[in-house]
C-alpha positions in Angstrom: -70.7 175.6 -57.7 -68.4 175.1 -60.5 -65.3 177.9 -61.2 -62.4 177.5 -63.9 -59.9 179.7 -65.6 -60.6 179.9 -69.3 -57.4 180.3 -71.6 -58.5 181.8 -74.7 -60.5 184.6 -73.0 -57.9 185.2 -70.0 -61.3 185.1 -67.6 -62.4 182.9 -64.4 -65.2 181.8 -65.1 -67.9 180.6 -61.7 -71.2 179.0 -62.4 -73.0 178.9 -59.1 -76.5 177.9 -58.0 -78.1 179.6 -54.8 -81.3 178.7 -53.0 -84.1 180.9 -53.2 -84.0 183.6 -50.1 -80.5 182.9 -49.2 -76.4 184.2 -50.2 -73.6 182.4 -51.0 -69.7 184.5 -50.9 -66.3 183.7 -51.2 -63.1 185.7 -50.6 -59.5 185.7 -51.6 -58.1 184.9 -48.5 -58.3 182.3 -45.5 -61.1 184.8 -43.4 -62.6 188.4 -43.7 -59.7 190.9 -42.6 -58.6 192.7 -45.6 -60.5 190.7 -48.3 -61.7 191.2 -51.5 -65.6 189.2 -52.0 -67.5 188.3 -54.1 -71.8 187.8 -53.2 -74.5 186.0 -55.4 -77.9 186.4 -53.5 -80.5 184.2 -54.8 -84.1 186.5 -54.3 -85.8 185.4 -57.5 -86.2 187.8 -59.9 -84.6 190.2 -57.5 -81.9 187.7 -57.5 -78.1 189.4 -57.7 -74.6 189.7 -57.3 -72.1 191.8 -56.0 -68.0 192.6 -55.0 -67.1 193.6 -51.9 -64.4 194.9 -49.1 -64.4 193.1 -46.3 -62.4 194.5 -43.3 -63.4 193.0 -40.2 -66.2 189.5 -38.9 -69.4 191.5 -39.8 -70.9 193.0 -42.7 -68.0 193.9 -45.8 -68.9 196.9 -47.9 -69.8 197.1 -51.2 -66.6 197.8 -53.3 -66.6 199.0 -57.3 -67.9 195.6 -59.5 -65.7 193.2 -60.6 -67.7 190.7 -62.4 -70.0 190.1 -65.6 -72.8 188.3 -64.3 -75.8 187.2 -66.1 -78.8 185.5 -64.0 -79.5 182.0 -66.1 -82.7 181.0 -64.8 -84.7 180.7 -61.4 -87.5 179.0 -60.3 -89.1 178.7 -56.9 -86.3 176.5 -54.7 -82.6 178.1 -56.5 -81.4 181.0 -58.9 -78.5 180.0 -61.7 -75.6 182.6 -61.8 -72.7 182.8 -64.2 -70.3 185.5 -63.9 -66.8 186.0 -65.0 -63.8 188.1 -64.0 -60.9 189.1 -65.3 -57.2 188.0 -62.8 -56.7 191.6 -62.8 -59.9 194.2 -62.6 -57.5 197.0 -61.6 -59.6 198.3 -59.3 -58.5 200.0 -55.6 -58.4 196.5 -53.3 -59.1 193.8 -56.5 -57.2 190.4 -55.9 -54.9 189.6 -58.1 -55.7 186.0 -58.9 -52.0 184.0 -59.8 -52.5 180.8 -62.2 -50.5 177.6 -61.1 -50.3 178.5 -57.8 -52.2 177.1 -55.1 -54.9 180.2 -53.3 -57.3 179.6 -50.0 -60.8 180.9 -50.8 -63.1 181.4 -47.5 -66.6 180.5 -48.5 -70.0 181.1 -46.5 -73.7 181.1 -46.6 -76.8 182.0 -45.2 -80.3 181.8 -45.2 -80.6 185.7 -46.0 -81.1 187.7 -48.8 -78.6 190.8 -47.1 -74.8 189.9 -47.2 -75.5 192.2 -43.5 -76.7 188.7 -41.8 -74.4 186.4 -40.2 -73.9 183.0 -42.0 -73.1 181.3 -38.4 -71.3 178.0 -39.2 -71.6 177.9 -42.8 -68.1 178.7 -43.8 -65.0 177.3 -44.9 -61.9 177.5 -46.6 -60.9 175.5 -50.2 -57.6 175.3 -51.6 -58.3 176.3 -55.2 -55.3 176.5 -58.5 -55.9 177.9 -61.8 -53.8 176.4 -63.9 -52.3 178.3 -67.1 -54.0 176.3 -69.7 -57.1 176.4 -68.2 -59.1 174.4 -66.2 -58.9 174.4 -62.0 -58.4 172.1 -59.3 -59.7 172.4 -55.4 -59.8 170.5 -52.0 -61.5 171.4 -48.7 -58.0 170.4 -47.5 -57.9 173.5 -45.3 -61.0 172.6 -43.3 -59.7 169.3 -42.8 -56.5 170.6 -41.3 -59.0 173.0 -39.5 -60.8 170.1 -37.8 -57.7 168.0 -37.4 -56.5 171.3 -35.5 -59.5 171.6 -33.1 -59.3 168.2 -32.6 -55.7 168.1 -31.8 -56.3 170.5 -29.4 -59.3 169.3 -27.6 -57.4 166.2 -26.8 -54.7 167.9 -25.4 -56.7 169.9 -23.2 -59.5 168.5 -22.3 -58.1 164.7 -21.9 -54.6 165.3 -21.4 -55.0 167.9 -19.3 -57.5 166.3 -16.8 -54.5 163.7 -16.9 -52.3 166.0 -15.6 -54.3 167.4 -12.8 -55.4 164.1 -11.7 -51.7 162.9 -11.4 -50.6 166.1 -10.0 -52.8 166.1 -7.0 -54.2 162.2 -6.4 -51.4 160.3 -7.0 -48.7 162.2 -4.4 -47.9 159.2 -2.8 -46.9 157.3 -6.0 -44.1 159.7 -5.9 -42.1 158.0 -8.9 -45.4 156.2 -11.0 -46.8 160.2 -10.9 -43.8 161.8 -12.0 -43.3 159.2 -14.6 -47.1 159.6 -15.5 -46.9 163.3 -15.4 -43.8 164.0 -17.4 -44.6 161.9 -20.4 -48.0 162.8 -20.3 -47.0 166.8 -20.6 -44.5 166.0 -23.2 -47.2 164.4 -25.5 -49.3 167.1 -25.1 -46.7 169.7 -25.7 -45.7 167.6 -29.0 -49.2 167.1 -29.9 -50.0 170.9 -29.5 -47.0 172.0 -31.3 -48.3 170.1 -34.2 -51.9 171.3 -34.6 -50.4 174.9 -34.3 -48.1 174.0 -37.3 -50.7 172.0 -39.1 -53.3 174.7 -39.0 -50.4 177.2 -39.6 -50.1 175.4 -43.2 -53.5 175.7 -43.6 -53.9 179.3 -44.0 -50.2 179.6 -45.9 -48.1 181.2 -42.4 -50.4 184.5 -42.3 -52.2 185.4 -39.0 -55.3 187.5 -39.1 -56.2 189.7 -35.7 -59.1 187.4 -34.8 -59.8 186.7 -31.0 -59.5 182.9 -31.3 -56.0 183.1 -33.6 -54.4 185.7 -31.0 -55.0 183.6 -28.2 -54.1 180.6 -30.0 -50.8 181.8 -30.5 -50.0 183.1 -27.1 -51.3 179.7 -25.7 -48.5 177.8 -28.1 -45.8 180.1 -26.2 -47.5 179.2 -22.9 -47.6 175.5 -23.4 -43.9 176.1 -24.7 -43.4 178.2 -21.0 -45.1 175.0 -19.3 -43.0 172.2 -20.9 -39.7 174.2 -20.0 -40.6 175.4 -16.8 -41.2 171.6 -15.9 -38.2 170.3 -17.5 -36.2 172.7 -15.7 -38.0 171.8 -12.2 -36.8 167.7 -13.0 -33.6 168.4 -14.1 -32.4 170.5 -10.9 -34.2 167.2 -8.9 -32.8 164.6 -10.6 -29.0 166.3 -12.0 -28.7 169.1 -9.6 -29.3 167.3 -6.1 -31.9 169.7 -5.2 -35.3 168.2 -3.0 -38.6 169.5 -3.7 -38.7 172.0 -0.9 -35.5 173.7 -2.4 -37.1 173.4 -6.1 -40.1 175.2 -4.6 -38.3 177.9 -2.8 -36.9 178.8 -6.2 -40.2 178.7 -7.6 -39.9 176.5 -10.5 -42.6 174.2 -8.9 -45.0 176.7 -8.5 -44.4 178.7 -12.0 -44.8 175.1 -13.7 -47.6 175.3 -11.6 -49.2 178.5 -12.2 -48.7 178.3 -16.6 -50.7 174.9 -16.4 -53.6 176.3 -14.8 -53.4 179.8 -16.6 -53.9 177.0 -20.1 -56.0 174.9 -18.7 -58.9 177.5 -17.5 -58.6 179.8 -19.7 -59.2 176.8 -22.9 
């Protein structure tokens, strides 16, 4: 797939090839809530393409065309589209396409001829930029901040976390090696965490769709954020404030620490 922004006619331009029985799409946006698609369905001489509304993770509805697309050629294994579109159709729900500025397309396909069936794991998200004088520049740089993300955060808990539990309920009597082990151990994680939340935050430009997996991501940042200072606070009234465990636990520091590790941990 090639896609530039032509300067004398004011039109992007996409030139995309699609194998036989299948769709490829792309939106203007980082996933499917709110976004306005575009479909080219390679079916031979049945092949064709077509805008649409997406509002939700299942099937987007057709919306009023936005492209000029002519079919090229086809042949038994792909279909050749071209189509252009103006930054502006003008149209209820069109994207506005801005020149030199950096946009997230979400891309996906399938091995289906209806834009109904789900494209699984084929999807993504590109960085694209049109400049003013023509021309266009794109990375997959958002699906490698996706993947740094996921594996950030398998790390933490799945490895760190087995760390912790380990520590926390084998290693009671190497009271001061366990607390050591424990406490850095939790403070890498948090650190780590906090990162892959703000490097997959970048990603997708600071907007947060109402997906399952991006709502609970963010209530698990605040929870490992409730973990780290719920077991700060538990040290600091043992080591500053003269207080023994028993009295720690009595005011339930202990067992709140307690209780927001295991909530994360399960429920990732």
């Amino acid at each position: 797939m090639e896609f530039w922004y032509d300067d004398a006619t004011s039109l992007v331009n996409f030139e995309v090839t699609v194998e036989q029985s299948s769709y490829f799409a792309m939106g203007y946006g980082v996933d499917m809530f709110d976004v306005n698609m575009v479909a080219w369905i390679a079916n031979s001489a049945s092949s064709s393409q077509k805008t649409m509304w997406s509002t939700s993770e299942s099937g987007p509805a057709t919306s009023t065309e936005e492209y000029t697309t002519t079919i090229v050629s086809y042949d038994a294994a792909s279909t050749l589209f071209t189509s252009t579109r103006t930054l502006n159709p003008g149209f209820t729900n069109s994207y506005v396409i801005p020149l030199d500025t950096d946009l997230n397309m979400v891309w996906a396909y399938a091995d289906a001829v209806s834009t109904n069936a789900y494209h699984g794991g084929n999807k993504g998200i590109i960085s694209v930029n049109f400049p003013s004088t023509g021309g266009c520049s794109y990375t997959n740089s958002a699906s490698f901040q996706a993947k740094i993300h996921g594996a950030i955060m398998w790390f933490c808990w799945t490895i760190l976390s087995l760390v912790q539990v380990t520590t926390n309920r084998y290693m009671i009597q190497h009271w001061q090696s366990r607390q050591l082990i424990h406490s850095v151990v939790g403070f890498v994680s948090f650190i780590l965490t906090m990162a892959g939340f703000l490097i997959v935050m970048q990603s997708v430009s600071w907007s947060i769709s109402y997906s399952v997996h991006n709502i609970l991501g963010l209530i698990f940042t605040f929870l490992s954020l409730a973990i780290t200072v719920s077991g700060s606070f538990a040290i600091y009234l043992m080591q500053y404030g003269k207080i023994d465990i028993n009295e720690v636990k009595l005011r339930g520091e202990v067992d709140r620490h307690k209780m927001f590790g295991y909530i994360l941990i399960f429920s990732v």
